[in-house]
N, C-alpha and C positions, 0 to 999 in steps of 0.2 A: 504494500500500500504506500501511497504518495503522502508524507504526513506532513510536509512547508504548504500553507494555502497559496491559492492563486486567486487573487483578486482583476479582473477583466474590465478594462472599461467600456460602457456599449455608447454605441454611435450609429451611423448611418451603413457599415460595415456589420451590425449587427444585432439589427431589429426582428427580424425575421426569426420565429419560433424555431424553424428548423434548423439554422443557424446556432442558435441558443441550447437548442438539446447537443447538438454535437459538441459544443463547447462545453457543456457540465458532463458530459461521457469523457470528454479529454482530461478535466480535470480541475474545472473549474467551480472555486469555491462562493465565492460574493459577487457580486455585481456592482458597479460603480456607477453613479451618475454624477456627469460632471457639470455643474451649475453653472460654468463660466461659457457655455455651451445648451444650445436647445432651448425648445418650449415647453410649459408646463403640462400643452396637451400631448407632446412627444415621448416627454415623463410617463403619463399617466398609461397609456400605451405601453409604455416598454414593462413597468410594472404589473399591469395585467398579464402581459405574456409572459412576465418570468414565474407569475406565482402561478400560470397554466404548466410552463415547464416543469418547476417544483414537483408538481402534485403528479405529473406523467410519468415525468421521471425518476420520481423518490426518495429525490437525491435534496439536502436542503441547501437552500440558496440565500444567501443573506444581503439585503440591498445597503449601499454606502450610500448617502447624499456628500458631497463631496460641494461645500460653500466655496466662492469664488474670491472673498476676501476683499480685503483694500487693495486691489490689483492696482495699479496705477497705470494709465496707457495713456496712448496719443491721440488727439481727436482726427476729426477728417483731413485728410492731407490733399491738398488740389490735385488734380489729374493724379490720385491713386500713389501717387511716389515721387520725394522729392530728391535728388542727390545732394547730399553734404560731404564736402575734404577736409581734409585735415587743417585743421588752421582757420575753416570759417567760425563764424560768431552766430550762434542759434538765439534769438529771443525766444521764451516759452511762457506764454502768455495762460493763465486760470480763463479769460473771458474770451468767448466765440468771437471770430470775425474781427480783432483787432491787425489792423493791416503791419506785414513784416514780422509776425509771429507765427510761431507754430500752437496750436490751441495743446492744450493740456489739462481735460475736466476735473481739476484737484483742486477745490480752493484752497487747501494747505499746504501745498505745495511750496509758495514762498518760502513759507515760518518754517518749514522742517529741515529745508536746506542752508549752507552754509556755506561763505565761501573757500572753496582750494575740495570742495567734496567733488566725488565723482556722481555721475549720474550717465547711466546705461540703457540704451535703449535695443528692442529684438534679443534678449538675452544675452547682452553685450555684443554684440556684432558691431553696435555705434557708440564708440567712449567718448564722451563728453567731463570736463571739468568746469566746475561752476566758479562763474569771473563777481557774479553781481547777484543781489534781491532787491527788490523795490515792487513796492505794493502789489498786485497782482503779475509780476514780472520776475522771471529767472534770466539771468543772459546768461553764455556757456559758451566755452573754444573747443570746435572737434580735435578730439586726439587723434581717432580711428573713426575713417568715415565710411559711407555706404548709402543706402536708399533708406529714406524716410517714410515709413509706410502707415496707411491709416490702421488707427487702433492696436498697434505693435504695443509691448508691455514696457515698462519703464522699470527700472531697480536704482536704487538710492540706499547705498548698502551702509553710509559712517551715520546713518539718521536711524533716528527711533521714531516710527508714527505714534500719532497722538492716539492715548487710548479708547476716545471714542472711537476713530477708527476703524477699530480691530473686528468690528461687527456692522457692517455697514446698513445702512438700507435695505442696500436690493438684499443681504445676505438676511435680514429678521424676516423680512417677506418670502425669502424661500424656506426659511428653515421650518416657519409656520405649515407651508404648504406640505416639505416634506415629512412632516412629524403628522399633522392633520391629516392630509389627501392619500400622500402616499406609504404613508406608517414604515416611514425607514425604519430600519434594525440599528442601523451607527452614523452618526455623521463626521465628515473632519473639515478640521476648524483649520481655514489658513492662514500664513504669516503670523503662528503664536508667535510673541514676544515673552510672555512671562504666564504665570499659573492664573492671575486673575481675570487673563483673556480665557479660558478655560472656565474657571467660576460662571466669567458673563455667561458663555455659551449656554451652559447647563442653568441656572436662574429662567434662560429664556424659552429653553425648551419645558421648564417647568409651569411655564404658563399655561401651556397647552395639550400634556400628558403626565401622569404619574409614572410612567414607563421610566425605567432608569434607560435611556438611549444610550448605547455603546459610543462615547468620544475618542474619535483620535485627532492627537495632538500634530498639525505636519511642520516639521522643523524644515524652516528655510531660509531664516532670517539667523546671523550674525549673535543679535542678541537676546535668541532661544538658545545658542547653546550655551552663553551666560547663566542663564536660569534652567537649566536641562533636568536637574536634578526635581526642584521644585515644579517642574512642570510635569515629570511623571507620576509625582507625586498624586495630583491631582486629576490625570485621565486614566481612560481607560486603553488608551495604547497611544503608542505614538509611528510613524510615517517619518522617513529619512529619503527630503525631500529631494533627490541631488543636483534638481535640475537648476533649481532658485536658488539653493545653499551653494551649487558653486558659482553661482554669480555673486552670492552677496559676501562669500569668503573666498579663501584661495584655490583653483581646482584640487590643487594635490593635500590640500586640509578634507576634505570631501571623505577620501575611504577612512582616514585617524577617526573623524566624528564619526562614521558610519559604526566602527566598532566599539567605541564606548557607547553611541546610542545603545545598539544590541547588548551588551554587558550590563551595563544600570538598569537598562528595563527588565533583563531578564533576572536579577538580582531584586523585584521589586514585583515579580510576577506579571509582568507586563507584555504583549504582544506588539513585535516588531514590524512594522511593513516595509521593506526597501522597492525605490519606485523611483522611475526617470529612464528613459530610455534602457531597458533590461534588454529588449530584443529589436532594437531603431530598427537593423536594417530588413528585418521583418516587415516592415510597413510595406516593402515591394519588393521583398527577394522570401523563396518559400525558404529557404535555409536561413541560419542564424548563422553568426561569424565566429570563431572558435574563441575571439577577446569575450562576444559576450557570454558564449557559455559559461567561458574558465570566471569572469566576473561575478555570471548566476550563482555558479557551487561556491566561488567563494562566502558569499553571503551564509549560503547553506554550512558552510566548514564555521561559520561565525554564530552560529545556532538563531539567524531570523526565523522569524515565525513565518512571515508569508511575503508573495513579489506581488508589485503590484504593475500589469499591462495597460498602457495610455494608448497613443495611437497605435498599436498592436492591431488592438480589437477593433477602436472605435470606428477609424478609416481606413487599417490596413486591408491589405487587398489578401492576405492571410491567416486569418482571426482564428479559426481552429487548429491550421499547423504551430501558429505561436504557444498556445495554450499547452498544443501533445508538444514540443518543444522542451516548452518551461519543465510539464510535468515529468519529463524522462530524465532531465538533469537534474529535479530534485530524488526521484528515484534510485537516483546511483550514486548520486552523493549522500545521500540519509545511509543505505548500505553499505559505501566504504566507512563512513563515521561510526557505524555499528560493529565494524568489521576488526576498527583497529583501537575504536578507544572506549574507555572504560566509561560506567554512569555517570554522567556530568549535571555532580549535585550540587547546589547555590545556595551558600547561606544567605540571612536576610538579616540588616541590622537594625529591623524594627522590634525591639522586645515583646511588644504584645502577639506578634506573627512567630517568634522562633517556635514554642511547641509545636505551630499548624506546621511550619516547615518541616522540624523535624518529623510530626508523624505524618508529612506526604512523602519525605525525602526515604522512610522506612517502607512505607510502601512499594516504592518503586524498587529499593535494593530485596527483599522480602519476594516480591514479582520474580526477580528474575533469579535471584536464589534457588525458586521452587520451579523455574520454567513453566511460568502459569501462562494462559489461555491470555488473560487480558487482566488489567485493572480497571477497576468497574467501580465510577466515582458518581458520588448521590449526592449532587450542588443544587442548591435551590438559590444562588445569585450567579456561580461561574468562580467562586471564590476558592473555591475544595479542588477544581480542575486547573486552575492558573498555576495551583501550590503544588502541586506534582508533575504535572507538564515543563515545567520552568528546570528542570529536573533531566529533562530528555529521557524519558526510561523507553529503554529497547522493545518493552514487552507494548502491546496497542493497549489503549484507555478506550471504555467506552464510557460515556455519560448519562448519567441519567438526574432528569430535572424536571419539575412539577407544569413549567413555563413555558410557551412555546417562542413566544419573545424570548427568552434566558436560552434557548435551546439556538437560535438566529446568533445573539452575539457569543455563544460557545464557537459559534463557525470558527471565529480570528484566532483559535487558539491551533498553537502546532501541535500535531501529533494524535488529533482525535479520530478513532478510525470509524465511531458509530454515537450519534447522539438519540437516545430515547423520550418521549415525552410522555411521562405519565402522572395522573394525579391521585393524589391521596398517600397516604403515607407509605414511608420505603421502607421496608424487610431485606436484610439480605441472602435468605435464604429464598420470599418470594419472588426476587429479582431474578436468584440464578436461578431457578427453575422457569420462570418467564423467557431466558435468554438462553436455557437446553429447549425449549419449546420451540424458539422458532430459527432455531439450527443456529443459532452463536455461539454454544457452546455443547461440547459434543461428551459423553460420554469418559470420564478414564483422566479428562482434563482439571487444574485445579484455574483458583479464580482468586483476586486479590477485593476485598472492597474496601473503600475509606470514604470515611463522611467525616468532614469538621464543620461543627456549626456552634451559636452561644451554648447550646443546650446537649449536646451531643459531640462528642468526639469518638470516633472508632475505628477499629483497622482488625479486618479479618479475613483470615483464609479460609475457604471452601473450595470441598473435593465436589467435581460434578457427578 
């Protein structure tokens, strides 16, 4: 079994039901919508057809909403594209239609820059240093020039945006619709800067659902990884963003953060997403290139939890080779990792968590001690699964949880090979006779179970 998930972004590449079943046969775990992109009746549509596939294919599928953030871009650019060299002088103007400027709909824009700052526009393709501010006006000398195109993305990486910001507009008006309309499973929250962007987030989806929504944190800014620590603290996973983190840091700072992300979260019970061109030249070649495989397993040699595919899916022209792809690389890379190193158990430096630690960390060595069948964990938030997962154990976990929302954000966790939904209270003797019943567990084999809860803590073996 394939245990790193795969998150797939859908787009005009992969609306089509048919499409979508062959991509969850390939491998595919969550579904992505991405907000900086599409309508909300194209949304509503692709959600219908994924909970058709769901339920066809039996497989579960967990929907991301994916907020667009304080994106900052260009406005309309006259005839579609303008060239700049090196050495010209850009005014960048907050208000429409001022002549000899390029429009830029940011009113803060001014006040957040500074001068001798850089400011990047196409994902730095066009470097710009800022010479001047005055009232609604930036002026700026091109370093490295190119075409100026409408609506390209700006980065301003020695600035901190204001913290209102961090949640704009259009993004409260979507998160409403996806929490309301489209009942996402998790959404993630862009250009965190610090933990109380993370706070707001969750406060605003409390308006609108008591559902604890799955948060991920996407690290892309400079100074989230100032606060990286405190910012795990406070989600429910975080996204190592690397397309926007290497513009706003150094490229080759890019894989150093990539591994401590992965390390702290996993150290914190935390699920990893790595995401930014994993398979680019996938968008138009059926083959991947051997940089990005040996890239994929590396991630996997670093114990991520799950990849995440952007234009892969959305508009590649090979949305299910990328997926069988991803999922054969993580399949061989989980197996040499089984192959040659030993259970990769994580203390945790929260005092109130070391017991739960230790009696998951016991579980899993216990597991494979006895060469059991599976570890079969009974979470009713996803708390009891994060605490032995984070653990890597060899043997597969299956879950079982009262919730079916709980049972969606179990999806992001690595390593689960079967999630159950059932209500009423958990037995674990009725459990494994429920799971010899419908052939999970066979006859001759043993079986591990752990529950931690306020009320309950326990760890047991049964012979089937």
């Amino acid at each position: 079994m394939k245990r790193t998930k795969i998150i797939a972004t859908l787009g005009p590449a992969t609306e089509k039901k048919e499409t979508l079943l062959k991509m969850v046969d390939a491998g595919m775990n969550i579904a992505r919508l991405n907000f900086s992109h599409g309508s909300y009746d194209e949304f509503k549509n692709i959600v219908q057809t994924l909970r058709l596939v769901e339920a066809e294919s039996g497989h579960l599928i967990s929907i991301m909403q994916d907020l667009q953030g304080p994106k900052i871009r260009l406005g309309e650019i006259p005839e579609e594209k303008m060239l700049v060299s090196r050495g010209d002088i850009i005014t960048f103007c907050t208000k429409k239609g001022v002549k000899g400027t390029v429009h830029v709909p940011y009113s803060a824009l001014p006040k957040v820059v500074k001068r001798g700052q850089r400011l990047l526009i196409e994902d730095g393709l066009i470097r710009t240093k800022i010479l001047s501010t005055s009232g609604d006006k930036v002026r700026a000398k091109v370093v490295s020039g190119g075409y100026l195109k409408s609506h390209k993305g700006i980065n301003i990486p020695e600035t901190r945006l204001p913290a209102s910001a961090a949640l704009t507009v259009k993004d409260r008006k979507d998160l409403k619709f996806g929490v309301q309309t489209l009942k996402v499973d998790a959404i993630a929250v862009s250009f965190v800067e610090s933990a109380e962007d993370i706070i707001r987030v969750r406060k605003e989806i409390a308006k609108y659902t008591s559902r604890r929504i799955h948060i991920v944190a996407k690290i892309e800014r400079a100074e989230a990884l100032k606060n990286l620590e405190q910012i795990i603290d406070v989600t429910d996973g975080v996204m190592v963003a690397r397309g926007d983190l290497g513009i706003e840091t150094k490229a080759e700072k890019v894989p150093i953060a990539q591994r401590k992300m992965i390390a702290l979260a996993r150290v914190k019970g935390k699920p990893v997403i790595v995401a930014t061109q994993i398979l680019q030249s996938m968008v138009s070649s059926p083959i991947a290139t051997r940089a990005e495989v040996s890239d994929a397993a590396t991630a996997i040699f670093e114990l991520a939890d799950a990849f995440m595919l952007s234009n892969e899916t959305a508009v590649g022209q090979y949305p299910v080779q990328a997926v069988k792809t991803l999922a054969r690389v993580a399949k061989a890379t989980e197996a040499e990792i089984f192959r040659n190193q030993e259970l990769a158990p994580t203390a945790t430096t929260i005092p109130s968590m070391q017991e739960d630690g230790a009696i998951a960390l016991n579980a899993c060595v216990l597991a494979e001690n006895l060469d059991a069948r599976a570890i079969v964990v009974m979470t009713e938030s996803g708390f009891t699964a994060a605490q032995v997962l984070k653990n890597r154990p060899k043997i597969p976990v299956i879950a079982i949880t009262k919730d079916e929302f709980i049972a969606h954000k179990l999806n992001f966790l690595w390593g689960i090979e079967k999630i159950i939904v059932k209500k009423g209270a958990y037995r674990s003797e009725d459990m494994k006779n429920q799971l010899k019943k419908d052939g999970t567990l066979k006859p001759g084999e043993k079986v591990i179970f752990v529950k931690l809860s306020d009320k309950k803590r326990s760890l047991v073996a049964l012979d089937v």
